[in-house]
C-alpha positions as CSV (number, residue, x, y, z in Angstrom):
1,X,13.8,-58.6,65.8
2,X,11.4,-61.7,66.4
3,X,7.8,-61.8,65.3
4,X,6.8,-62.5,68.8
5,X,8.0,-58.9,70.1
6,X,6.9,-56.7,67.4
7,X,3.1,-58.4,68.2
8,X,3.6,-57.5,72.1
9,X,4.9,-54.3,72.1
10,X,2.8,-52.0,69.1
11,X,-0.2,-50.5,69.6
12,X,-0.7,-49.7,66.0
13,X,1.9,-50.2,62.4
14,X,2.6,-46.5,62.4
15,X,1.5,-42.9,63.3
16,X,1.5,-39.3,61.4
17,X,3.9,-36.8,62.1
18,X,5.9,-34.1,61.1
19,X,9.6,-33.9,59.4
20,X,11.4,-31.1,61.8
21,X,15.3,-31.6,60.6
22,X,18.4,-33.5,60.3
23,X,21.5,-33.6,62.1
24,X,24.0,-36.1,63.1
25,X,24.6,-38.3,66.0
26,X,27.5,-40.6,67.2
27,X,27.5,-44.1,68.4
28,X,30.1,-45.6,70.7
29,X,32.5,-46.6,68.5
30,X,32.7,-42.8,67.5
31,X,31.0,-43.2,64.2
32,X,29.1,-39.9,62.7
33,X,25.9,-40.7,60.8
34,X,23.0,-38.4,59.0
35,X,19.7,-38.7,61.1
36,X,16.2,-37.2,60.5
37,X,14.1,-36.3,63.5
38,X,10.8,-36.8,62.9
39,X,7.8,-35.2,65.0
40,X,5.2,-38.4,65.8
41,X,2.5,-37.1,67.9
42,X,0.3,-37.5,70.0
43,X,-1.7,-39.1,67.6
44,X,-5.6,-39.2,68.5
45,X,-8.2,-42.1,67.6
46,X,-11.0,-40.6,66.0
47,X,-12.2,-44.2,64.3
48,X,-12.5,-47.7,65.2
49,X,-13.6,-49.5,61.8
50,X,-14.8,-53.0,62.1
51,X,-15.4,-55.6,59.6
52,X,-18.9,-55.7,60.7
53,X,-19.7,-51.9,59.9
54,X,-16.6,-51.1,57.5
55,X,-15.4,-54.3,56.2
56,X,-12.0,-54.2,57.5
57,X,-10.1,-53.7,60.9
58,X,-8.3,-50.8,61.4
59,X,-7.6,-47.4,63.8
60,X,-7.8,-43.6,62.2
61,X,-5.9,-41.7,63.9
62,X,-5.4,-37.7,63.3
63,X,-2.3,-35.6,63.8
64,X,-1.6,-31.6,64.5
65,X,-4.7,-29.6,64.2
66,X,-6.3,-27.2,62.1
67,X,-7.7,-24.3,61.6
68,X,-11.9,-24.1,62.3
69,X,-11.5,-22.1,59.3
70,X,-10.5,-24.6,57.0
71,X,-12.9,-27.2,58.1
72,X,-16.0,-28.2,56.4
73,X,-19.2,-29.2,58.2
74,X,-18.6,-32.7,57.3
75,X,-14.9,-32.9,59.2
76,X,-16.2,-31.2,62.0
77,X,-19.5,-33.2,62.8
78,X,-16.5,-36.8,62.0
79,X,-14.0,-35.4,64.7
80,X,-17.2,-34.7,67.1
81,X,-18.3,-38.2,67.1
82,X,-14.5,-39.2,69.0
83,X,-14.4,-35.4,70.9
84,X,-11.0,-34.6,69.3
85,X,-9.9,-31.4,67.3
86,X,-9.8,-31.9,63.5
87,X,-6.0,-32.4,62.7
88,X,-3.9,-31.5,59.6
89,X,-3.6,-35.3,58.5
90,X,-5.6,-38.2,59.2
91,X,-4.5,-41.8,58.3
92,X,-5.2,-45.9,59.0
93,X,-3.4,-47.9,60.6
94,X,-3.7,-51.6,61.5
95,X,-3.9,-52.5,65.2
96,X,-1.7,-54.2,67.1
97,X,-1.3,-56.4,70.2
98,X,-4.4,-57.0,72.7
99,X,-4.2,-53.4,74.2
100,X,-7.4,-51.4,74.3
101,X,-7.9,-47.9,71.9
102,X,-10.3,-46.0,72.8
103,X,-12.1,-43.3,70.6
104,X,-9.8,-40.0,71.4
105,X,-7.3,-42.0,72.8
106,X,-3.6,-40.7,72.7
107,X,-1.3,-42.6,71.2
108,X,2.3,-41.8,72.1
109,X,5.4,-42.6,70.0
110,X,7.0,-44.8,72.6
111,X,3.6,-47.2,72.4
112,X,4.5,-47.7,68.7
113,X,8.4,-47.8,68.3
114,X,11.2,-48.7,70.0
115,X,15.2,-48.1,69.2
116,X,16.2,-51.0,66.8
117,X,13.1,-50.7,64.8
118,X,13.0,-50.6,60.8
119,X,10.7,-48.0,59.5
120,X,9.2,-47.5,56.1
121,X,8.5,-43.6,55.9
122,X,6.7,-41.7,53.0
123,X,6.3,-38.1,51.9
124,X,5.8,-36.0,49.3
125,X,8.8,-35.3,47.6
126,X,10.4,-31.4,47.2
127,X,9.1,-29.9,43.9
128,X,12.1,-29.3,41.4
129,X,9.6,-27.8,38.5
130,X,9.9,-28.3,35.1
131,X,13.2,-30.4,34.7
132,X,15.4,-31.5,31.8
133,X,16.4,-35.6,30.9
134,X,20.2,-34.4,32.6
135,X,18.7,-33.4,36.5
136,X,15.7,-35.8,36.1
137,X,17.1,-39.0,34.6
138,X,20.5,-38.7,35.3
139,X,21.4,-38.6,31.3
140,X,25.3,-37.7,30.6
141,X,24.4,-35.2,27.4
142,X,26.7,-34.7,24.1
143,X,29.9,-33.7,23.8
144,X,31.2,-30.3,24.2
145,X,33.0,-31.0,20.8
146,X,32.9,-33.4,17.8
147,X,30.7,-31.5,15.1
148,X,28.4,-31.1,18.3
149,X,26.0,-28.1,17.2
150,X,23.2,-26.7,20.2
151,X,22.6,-30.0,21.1
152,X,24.5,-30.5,24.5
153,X,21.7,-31.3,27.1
154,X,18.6,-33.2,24.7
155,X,17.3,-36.5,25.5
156,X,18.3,-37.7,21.8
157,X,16.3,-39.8,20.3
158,X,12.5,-40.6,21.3
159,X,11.8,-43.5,18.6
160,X,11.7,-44.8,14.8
161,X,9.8,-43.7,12.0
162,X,8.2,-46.9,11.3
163,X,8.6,-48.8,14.4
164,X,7.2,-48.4,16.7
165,X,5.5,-45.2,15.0
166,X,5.2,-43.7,18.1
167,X,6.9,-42.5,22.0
168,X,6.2,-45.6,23.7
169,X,5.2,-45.2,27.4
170,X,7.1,-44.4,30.3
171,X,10.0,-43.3,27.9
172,X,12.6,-40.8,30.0
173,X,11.7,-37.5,29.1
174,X,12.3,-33.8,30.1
175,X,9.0,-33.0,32.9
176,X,7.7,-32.5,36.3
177,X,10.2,-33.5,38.7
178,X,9.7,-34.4,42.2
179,X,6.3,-32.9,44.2
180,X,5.4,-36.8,44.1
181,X,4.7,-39.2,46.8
182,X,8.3,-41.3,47.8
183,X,8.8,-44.2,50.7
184,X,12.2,-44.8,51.7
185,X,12.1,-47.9,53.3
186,X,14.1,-49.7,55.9
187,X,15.5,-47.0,57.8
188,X,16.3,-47.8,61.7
189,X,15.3,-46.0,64.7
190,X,17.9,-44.6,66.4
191,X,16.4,-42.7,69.3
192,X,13.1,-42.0,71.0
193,X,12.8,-38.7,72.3
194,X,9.9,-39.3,74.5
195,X,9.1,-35.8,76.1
196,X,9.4,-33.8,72.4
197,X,7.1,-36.7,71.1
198,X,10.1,-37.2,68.4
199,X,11.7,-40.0,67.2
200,X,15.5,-40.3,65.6
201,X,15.5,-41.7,62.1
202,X,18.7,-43.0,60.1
203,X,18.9,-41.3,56.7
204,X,17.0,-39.3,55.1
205,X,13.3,-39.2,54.6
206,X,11.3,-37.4,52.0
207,X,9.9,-33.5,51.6
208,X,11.2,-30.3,53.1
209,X,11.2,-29.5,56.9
210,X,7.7,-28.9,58.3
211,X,6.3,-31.6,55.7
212,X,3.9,-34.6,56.7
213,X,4.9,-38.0,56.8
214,X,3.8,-40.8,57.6
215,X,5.8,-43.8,59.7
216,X,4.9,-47.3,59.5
217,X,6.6,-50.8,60.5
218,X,8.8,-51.8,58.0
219,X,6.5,-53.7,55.2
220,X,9.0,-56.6,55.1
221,X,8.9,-57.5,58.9
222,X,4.9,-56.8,58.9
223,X,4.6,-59.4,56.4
224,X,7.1,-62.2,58.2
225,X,4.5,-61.7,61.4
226,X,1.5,-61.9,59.6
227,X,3.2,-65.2,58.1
């Protein structure tokens, strides 16, 4: 992909949406690959920040909406200002290209991406709970035999006596795992399903069906343009 044509083509770097599945898909050649089809939209504007009045350039969009319920005053009298419903998640964006946006402006998912894209796309992560060093880090345990004695899935040891004196930090230990923010980056766009507002993702992406995530332009081809 050249510089030139991401420039023309994108309204914004990405858009909100929703994880709905995977499935698989087959190319011409017959190959069967693992996709992710990812809900994107219609995004609507509800800022245009300036470097005059903000300090920086860049387009909030919302996505979904939510419940008057679970609104405060504050969210309501924001999503007033731009006449659009308060959504379920709002994020920045940078623009792109010389096209107008307009305050509650739709933003489509065919503006934004094309087939052949690469996409970075975070998430939050499916919560495992408390975990041990085996299912979190990947550690091979003791063996089953060899004087062995209710020690068969520990961490071992966590440090020396006199040196350090203490766990240093980041040291891999039994704990939370997952229920964290993840990007999985690089993965291409297979399909746009324009009607569905959907797009067709290689891979997988992170969190559970019906989860929020967020799809950008991949960070290494947004940094090559802006070189």
């Amino acid at each position: 992909m050249s510089k030139s044509s991401l420039d023309e083509r994108a309204v914004l770097t990405g858009l909100i949406g929703m994880k709905l599945g995977m499935t698989q898909v087959g190319d011409d050649s017959g190959r069967v690959r693992a996709v992710t089809v990812i809900q994107l939209g219609p995004c609507m504007v509800t800022q245009l920040k300036t470097a005059e009045t903000d300090g920086y350039e860049a387009v909030q969009v919302t996505y979904g909406r939510k419940k008057p319920i679970r609104t405060t005053s504050a969210e309501r009298g924001h999503f007033a200002k731009s006449e659009v419903a308060p959504g379920i998640a709002t994020r920045e964006f940078h623009r792109r290209g010389d096209g107008e946006i307009k305050l509650g402006q739709a933003i489509a998912v065919g503006e934004v991406f094309k087939p052949g894209d690469l996409v970075d796309v975070s998430g939050v992560s499916k919560g495992r709970g408390y975990a041990g060093v085996i299912k979190r880090h990947h550690f091979a345990g003791f063996p089953g035999s060899r004087g062995t004695h209710e020690y068969f899935r520990h961490g071992g040891s966590i440090g020396n006596r006199s040196f350090p004196g203490r766990v240093r930090k980041g040291l891999r230990m039994a704990g939370q795992m997952g229920n964290e923010r993840v990007t999985i980056v690089n993965l291409p766009v297979i399909d746009i399903l324009a009607d569905e507002n959907a797009i067709v993702v290689g891979g997988a992406v992170p969190g559970a069906d019906g989860g929020i995530v967020t799809v950008r332009h991949a960070a290494k081809l947004r940094r090559q343009a802006a070189e």
